[in-house]
C-alpha positions as CSV (number, residue, x, y, z in Angstrom):
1,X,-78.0,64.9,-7.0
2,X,-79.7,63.8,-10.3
3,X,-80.3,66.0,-13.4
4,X,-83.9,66.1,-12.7
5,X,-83.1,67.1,-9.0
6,X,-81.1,69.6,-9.9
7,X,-83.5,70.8,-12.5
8,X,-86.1,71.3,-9.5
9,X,-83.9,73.3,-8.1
10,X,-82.9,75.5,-10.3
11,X,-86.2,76.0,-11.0
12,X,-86.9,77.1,-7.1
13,X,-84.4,79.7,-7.2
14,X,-85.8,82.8,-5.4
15,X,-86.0,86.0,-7.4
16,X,-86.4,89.0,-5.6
17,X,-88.1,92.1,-7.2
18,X,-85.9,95.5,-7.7
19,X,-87.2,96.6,-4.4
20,X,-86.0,93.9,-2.3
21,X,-83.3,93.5,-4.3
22,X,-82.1,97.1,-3.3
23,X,-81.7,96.3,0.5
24,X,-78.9,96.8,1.9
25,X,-78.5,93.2,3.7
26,X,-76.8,92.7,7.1
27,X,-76.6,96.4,8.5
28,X,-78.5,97.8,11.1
29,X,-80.5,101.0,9.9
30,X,-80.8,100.3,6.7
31,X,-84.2,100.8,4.9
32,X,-86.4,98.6,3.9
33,X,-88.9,99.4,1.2
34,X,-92.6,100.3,0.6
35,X,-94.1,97.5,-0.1
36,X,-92.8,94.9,3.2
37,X,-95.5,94.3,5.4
38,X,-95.0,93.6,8.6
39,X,-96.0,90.0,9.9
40,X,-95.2,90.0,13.4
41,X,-92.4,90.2,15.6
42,X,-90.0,88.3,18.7
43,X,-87.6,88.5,21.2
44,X,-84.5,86.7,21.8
45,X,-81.4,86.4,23.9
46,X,-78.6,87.8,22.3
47,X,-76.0,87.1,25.3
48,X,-77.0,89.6,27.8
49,X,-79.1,91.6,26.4
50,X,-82.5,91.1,24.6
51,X,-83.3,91.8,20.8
52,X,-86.5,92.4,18.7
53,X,-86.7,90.3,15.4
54,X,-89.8,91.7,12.8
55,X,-90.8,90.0,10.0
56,X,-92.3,91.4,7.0
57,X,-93.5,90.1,3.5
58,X,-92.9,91.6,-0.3
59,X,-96.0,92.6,-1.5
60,X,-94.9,92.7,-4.8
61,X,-92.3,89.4,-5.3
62,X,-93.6,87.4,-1.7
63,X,-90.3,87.5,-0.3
64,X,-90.3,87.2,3.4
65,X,-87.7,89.4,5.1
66,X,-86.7,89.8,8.9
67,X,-85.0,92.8,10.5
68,X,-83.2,92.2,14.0
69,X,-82.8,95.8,15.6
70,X,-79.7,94.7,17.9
71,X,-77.9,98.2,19.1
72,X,-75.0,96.4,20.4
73,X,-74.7,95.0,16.6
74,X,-74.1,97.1,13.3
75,X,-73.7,94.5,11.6
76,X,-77.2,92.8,12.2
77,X,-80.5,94.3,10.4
78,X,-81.8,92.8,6.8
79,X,-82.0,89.2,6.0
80,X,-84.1,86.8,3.8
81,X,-86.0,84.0,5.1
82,X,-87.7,82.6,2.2
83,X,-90.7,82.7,0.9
């Protein structure tokens, strides 16, 4: 990668806002915060059983966020996207 490349993307990182930064990633039940908005939501296989995947949006820093409510998974929940 060049200098100016890797310039770019440095420049690119994502910075999440307090809020979002506050999430407690990967575990099912954990909050979210008060200003993700909720974009829409899927199903998907998950071996045998079927799971619901929402997205939602920071308000505030434009993160984009999904939550995957799996019951037979505690370690599923919070994760970013992107932007």
């Amino acid at each position: 990668m060049s200098k100016e490349q890797a310039r770019q993307s440095e420049l690119k990182k994502m910075e999440l806002c307090d809020s979002c930064a506050a999430i407690q990633r990967n575990w099912r039940r954990a909050p979210g915060h008060a200003e993700l908005v909720q974009r829409g939501n899927r199903k998907e296989e998950r071996g045998a059983h079927t799971v619901t995947i929402t997205r939602y949006e920071c308000d505030r820093c434009g993160t984009a966020w999904e939550y995957e409510n799996d019951k037979a998974n505690q370690h599923a929940g919070w994760s970013v996207v992107g932007r």
